[in-house]
N, CA, C and O atoms as a GROMACS GRO file, in nm:
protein
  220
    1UNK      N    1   0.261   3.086   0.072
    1UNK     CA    2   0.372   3.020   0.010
    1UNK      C    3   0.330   2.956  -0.123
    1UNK      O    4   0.414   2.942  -0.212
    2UNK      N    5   0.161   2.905  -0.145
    2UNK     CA    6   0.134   2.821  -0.252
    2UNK      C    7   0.150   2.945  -0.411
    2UNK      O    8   0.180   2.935  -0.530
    3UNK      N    9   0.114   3.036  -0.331
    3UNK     CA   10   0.101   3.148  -0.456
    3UNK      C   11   0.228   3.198  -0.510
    3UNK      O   12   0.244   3.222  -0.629
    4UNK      N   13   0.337   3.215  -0.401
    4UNK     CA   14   0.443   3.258  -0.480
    4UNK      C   15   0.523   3.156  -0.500
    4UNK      O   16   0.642   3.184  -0.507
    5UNK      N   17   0.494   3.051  -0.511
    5UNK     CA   18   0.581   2.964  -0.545
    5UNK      C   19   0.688   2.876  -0.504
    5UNK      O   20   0.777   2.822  -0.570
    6UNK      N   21   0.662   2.871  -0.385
    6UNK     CA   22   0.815   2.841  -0.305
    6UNK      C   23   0.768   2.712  -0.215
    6UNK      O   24   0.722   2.692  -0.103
    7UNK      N   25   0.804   2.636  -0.329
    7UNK     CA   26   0.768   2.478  -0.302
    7UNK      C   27   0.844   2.421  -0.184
    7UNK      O   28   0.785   2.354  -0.100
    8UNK      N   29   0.979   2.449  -0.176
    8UNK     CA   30   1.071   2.376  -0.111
    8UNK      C   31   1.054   2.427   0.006
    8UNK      O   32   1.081   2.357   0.104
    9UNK      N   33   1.013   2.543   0.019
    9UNK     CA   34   0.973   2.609   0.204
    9UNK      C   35   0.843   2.520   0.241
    9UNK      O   36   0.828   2.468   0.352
   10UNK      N   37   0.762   2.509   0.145
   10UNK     CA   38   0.641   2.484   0.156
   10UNK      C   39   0.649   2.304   0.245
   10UNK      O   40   0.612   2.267   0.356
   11UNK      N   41   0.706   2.244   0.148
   11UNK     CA   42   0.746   2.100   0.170
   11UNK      C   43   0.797   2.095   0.316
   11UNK      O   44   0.737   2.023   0.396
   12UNK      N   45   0.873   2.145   0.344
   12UNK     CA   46   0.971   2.141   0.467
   12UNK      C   47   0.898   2.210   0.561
   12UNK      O   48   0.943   2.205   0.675
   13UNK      N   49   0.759   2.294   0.538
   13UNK     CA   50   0.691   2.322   0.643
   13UNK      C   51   0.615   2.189   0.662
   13UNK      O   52   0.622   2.135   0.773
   14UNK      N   53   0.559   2.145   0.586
   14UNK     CA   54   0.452   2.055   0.580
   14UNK      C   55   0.527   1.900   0.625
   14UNK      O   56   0.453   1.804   0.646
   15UNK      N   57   0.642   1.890   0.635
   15UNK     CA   58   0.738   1.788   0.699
   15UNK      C   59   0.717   1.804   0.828
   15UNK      O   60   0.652   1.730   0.902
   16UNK      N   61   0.796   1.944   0.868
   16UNK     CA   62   0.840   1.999   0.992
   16UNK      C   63   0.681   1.971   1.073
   16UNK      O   64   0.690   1.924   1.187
   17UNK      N   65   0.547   1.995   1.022
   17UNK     CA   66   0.430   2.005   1.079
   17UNK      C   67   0.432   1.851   1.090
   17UNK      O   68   0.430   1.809   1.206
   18UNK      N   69   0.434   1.774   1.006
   18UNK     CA   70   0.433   1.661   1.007
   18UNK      C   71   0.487   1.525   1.130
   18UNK      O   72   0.430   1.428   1.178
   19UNK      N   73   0.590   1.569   1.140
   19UNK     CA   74   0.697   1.538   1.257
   19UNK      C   75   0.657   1.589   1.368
   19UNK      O   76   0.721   1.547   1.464
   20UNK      N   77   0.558   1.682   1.399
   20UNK     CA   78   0.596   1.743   1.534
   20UNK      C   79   0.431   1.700   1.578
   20UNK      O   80   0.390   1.704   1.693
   21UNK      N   81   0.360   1.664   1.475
   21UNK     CA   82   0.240   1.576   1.512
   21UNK      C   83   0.227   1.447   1.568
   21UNK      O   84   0.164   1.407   1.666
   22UNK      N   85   0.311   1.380   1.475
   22UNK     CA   86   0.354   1.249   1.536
   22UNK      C   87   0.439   1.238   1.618
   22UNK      O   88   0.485   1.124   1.635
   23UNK      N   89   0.485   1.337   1.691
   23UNK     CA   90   0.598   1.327   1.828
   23UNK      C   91   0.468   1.345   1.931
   23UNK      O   92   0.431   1.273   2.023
   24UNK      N   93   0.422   1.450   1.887
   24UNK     CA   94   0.289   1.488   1.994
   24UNK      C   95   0.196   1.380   2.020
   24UNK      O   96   0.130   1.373   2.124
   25UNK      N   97   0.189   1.279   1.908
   25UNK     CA   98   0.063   1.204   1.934
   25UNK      C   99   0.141   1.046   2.002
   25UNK      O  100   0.091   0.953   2.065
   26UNK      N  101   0.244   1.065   1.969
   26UNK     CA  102   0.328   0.940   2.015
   26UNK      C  103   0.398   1.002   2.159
   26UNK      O  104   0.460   0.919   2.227
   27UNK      N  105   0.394   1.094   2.192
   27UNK     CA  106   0.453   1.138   2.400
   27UNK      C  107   0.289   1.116   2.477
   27UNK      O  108   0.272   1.087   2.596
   28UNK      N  109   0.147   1.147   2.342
   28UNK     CA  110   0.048   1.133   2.449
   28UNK      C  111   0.024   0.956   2.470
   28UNK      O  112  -0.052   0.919   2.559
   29UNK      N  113   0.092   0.856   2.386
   29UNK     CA  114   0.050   0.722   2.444
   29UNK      C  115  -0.039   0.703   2.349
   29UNK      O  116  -0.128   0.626   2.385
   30UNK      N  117  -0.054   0.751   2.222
   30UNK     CA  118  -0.143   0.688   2.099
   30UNK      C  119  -0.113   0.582   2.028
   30UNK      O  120  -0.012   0.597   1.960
   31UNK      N  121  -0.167   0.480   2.019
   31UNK     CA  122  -0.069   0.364   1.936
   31UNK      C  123  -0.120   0.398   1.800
   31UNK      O  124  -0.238   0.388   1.764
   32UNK      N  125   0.000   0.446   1.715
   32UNK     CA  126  -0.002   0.469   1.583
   32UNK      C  127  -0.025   0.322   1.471
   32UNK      O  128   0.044   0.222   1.494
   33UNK      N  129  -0.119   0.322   1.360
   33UNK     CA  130  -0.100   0.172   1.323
   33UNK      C  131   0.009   0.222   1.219
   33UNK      O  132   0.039   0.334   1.178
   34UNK      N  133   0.076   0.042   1.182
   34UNK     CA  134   0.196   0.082   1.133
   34UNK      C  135   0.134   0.068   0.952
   34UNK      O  136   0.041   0.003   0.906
   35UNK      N  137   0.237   0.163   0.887
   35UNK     CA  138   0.151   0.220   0.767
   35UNK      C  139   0.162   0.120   0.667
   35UNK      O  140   0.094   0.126   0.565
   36UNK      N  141   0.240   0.031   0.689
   36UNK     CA  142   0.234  -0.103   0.541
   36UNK      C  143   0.183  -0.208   0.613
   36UNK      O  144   0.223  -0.321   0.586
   37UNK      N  145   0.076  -0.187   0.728
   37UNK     CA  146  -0.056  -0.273   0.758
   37UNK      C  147  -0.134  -0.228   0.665
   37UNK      O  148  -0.170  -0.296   0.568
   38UNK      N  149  -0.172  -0.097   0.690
   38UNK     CA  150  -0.314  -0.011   0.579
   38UNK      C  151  -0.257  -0.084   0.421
   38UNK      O  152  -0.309  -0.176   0.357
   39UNK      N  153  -0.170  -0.027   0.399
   39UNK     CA  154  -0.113  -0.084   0.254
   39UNK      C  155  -0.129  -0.240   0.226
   39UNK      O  156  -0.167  -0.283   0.118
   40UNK      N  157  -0.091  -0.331   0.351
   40UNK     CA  158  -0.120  -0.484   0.261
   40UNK      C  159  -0.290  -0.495   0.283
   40UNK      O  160  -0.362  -0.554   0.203
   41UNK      N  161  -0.328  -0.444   0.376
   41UNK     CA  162  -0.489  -0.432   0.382
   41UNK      C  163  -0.588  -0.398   0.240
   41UNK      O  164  -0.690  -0.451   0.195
   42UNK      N  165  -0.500  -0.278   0.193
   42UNK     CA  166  -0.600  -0.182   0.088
   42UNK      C  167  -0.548  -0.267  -0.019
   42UNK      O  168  -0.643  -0.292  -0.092
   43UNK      N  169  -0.407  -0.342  -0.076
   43UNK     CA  170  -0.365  -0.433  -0.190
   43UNK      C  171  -0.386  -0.539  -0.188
   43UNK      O  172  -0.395  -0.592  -0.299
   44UNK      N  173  -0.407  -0.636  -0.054
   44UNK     CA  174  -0.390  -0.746  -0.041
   44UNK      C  175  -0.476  -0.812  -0.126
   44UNK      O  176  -0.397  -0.897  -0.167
   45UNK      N  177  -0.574  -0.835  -0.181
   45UNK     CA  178  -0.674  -0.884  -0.301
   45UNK      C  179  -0.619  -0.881  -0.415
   45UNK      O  180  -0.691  -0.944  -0.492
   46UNK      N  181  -0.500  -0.827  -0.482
   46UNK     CA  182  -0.513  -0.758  -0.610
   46UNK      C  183  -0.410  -0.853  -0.639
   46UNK      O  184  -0.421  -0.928  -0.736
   47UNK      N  185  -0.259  -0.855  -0.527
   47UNK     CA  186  -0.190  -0.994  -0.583
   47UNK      C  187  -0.214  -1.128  -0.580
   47UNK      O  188  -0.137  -1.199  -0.646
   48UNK      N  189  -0.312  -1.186  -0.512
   48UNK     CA  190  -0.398  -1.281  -0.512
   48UNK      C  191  -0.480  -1.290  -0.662
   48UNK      O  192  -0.492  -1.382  -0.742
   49UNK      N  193  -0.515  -1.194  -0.660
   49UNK     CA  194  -0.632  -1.231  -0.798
   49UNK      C  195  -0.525  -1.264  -0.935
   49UNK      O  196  -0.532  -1.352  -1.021
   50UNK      N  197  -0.416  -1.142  -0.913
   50UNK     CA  198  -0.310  -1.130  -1.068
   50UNK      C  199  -0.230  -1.311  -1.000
   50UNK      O  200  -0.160  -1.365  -1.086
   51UNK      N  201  -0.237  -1.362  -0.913
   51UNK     CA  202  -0.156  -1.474  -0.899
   51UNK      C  203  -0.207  -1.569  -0.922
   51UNK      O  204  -0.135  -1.665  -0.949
   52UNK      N  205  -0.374  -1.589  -0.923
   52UNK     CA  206  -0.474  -1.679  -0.930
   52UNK      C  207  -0.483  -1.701  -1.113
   52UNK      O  208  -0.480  -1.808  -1.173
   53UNK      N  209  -0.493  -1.584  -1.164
   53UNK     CA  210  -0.478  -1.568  -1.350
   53UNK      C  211  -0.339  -1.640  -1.403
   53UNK      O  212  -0.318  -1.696  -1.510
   54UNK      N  213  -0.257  -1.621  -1.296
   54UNK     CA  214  -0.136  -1.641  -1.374
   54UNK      C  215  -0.118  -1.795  -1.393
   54UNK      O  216  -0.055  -1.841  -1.488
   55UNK      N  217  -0.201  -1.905  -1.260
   55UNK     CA  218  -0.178  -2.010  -1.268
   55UNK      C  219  -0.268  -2.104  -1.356
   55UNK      O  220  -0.241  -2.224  -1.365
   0.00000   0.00000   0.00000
């Protein structure tokens, strides 16, 4: 699909794969972490520091 071009099949496979992973991993009893933990984790320093300059 990457070669001929056909982004929008491509996308909607890579969704469709997407979804059917996390159904699979969430019926086996995996506790998924929730994804704007990782996010205030990996930023959390950066508005602190720009808030610390500002005062």
């Amino acid at each position: 699909m990457w070669k001929q071009k056909k982004t929008k099949e491509l996308w909607l496979a890579l969704v469709t794969l997407l979804i059917s992973v996390l159904g699979t991993v969430k019926s086996l009893g995996i506790n998924l972490p929730n994804p704007l933990d990782m996010l205030s984790a990996i930023l959390g320093p950066y508005p602190r520091a720009v808030y610390s300059l500002l005062q």
